[in-house]
C-alpha positions as a printed Julia matrix, in Angstrom:
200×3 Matrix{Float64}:
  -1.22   12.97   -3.68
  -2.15   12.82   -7.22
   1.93   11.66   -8.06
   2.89    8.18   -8.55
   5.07    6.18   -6.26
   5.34    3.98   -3.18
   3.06    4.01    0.04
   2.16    2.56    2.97
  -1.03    2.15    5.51
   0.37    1.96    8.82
  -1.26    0.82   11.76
  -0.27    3.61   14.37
  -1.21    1.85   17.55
   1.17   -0.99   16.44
   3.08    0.14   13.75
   2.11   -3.22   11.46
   2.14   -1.87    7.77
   0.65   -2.6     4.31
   3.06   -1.73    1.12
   1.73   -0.81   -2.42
   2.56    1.24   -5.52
   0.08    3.57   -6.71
   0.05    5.59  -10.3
  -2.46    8.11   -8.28
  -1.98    8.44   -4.53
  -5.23    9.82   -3.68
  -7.56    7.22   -5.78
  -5.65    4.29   -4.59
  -6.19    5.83   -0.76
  -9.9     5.92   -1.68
  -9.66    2.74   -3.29
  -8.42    1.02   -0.03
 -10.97    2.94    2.5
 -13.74    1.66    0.18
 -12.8    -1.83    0.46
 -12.19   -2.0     3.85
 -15.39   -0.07    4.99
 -17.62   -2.7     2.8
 -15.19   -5.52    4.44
 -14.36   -6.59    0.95
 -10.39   -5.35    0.89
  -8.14   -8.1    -0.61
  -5.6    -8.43    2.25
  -7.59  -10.27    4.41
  -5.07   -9.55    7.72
  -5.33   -5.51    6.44
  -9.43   -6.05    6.63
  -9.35   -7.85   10.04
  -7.14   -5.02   11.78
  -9.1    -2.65   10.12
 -12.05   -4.1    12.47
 -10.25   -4.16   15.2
  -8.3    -1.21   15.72
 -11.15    1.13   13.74
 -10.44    3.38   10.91
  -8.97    6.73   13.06
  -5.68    4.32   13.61
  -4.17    3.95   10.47
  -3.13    6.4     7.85
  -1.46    6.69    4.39
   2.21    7.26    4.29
   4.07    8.15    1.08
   7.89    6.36    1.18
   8.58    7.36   -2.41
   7.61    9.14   -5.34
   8.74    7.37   -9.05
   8.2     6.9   -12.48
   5.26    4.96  -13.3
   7.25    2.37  -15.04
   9.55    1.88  -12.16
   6.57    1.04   -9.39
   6.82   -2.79   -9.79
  10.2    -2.76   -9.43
  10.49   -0.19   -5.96
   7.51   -2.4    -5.07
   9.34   -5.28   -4.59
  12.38   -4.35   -2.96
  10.22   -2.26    0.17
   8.11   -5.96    0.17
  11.8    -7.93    0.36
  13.05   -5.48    2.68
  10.74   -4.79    4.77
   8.22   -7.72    4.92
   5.29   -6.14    5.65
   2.45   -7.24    8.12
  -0.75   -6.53    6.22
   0.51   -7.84    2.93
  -1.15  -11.46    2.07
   1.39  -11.79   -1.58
   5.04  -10.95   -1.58
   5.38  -10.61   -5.01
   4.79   -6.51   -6.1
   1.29   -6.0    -8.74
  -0.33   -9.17   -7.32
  -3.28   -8.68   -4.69
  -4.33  -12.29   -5.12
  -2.82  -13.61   -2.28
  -0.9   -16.66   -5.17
   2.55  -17.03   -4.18
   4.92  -17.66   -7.1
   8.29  -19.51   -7.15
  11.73  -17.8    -7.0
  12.25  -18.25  -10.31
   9.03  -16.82  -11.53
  10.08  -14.05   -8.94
  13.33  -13.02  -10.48
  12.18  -13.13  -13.94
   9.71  -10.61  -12.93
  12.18   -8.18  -11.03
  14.21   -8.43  -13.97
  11.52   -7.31  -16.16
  10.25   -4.51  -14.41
  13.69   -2.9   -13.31
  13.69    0.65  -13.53
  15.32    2.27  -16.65
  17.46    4.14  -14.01
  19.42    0.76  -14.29
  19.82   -0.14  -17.68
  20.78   -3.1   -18.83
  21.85   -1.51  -22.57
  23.08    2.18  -22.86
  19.94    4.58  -23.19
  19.07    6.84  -25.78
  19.27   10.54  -25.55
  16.14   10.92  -26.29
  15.07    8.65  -23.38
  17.46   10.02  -20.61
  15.5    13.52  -22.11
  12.39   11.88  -21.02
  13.78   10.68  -17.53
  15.53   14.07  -17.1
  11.72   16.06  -17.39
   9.97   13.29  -15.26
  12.53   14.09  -12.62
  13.4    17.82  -12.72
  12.86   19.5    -9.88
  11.53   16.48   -7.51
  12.3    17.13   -4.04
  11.44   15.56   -1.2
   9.69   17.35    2.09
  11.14   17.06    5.24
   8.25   15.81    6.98
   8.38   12.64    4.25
  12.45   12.15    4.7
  11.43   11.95    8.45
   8.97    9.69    7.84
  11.18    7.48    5.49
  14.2     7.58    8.13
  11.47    6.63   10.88
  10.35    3.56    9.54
  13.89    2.61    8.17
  14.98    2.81   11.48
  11.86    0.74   12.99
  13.01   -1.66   10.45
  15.63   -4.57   11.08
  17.22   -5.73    7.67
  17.92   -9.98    8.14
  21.38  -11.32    6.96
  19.24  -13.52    4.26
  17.54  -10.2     3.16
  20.42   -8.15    2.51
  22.24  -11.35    0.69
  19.27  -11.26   -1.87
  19.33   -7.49   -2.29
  23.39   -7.57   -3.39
  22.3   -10.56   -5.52
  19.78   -8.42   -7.02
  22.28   -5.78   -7.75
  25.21   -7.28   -8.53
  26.64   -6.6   -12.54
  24.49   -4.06  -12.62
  26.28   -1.07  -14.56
  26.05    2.32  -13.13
  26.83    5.15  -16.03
  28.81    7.46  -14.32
  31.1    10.24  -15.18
  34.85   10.15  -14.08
  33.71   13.84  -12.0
  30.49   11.57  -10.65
  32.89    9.1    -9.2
  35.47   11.7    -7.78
  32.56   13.37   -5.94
  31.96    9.56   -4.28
  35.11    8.72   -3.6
  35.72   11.84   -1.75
  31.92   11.66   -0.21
  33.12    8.33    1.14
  36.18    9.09    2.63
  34.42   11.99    4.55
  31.8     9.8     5.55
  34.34    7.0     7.21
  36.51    9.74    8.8
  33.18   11.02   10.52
  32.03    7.96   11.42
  35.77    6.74   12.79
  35.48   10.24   14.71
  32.45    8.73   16.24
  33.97    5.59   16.89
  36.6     6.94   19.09
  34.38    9.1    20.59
């Protein structure tokens, strides 16, 4: 809880859901409870379930864990993708409720991509630095359950999907020629399973 990443508050008699990046999990948890027990929380549709379901029905999910400098940018593509309920503002690091235009939009998804993407090669003493943030993360079961869970509960739109290739396309992946052996074969495993499946 005291990592940085991506989270959400879920509603469990519903399942409607409120998305946010956090730099501490547990502070912005307390944060939110704070709010909504004074009746003074931001998201004004979060605050009026709140009321009306009571505080023992929702709880705080983590999705992911990430580099501080990358929240914005994860932010924004669970808010895209997923559209959640509870959030007034569909733009990631605005709590406002002010809705800005596309292209106000895409110049800030630009800006905060994650470094993981890079527009320019990195330097080794910055792929050092990602290397130590990210040695040794792992994920729990319990949270990869979680995370398929609400994938699954989630139905990506044609229109949504569209944006999310537009967001990625040109983007240049470093990768070694063993990297791309290990996909290519990964791939052709995975389509022989799934024609297995198929015919099935």
């Amino acid at each position: 809880m005291n990592s940085s990443g991506i989270y959400q508050i879920r509603n469990i008699v519903n399942n409607h859901i409120y998305i946010g990046s956090a730099k501490n999990f547990k502070t912005r948890w307390n944060t939110h409870l704070c709010n909504l027990r004074k009746g003074k929380h931001h998201s004004s549709h979060l605050q009026k379930a709140f009321r009306k379901y009571g505080e023992e029905n929702f709880i705080f999910e983590i999705l992911i864990t990430c580099h501080p400098d990358t929240l914005l940018w994860y932010e924004q593509q669970f808010l895209d993708e997923w559209k959640p309920e509870y959030n007034i503002c569909s733009t990631a690091g605005n709590t406002l409720g002010y809705f800005h235009s596309e292209e106000i939009k895409i110049k800030m998804r630009h800006k905060h991509r994650p470094t993981i993407f890079p527009r320019k090669s990195m330097s080794d003493e910055t792929k050092l630095k990602l290397s130590i943030i990210n040695k040794g993360k792992r994920l729990s079961e319990e949270t990869k359950l979680k995370m398929s869970i609400s994938k699954k509960e989630r139905v990506v739109s044609e229109e949504t999907r569209l944006k999310i290739s537009k967001q990625h396309f040109g983007i240049s992946h470093p990768q070694s020629e063993e990297t791309r052996i290990k996909i290519s074969m990964g791939m052709k495993l995975f389509n022989k399973a799934k024609e297995k499946t198929t015919k099935e």
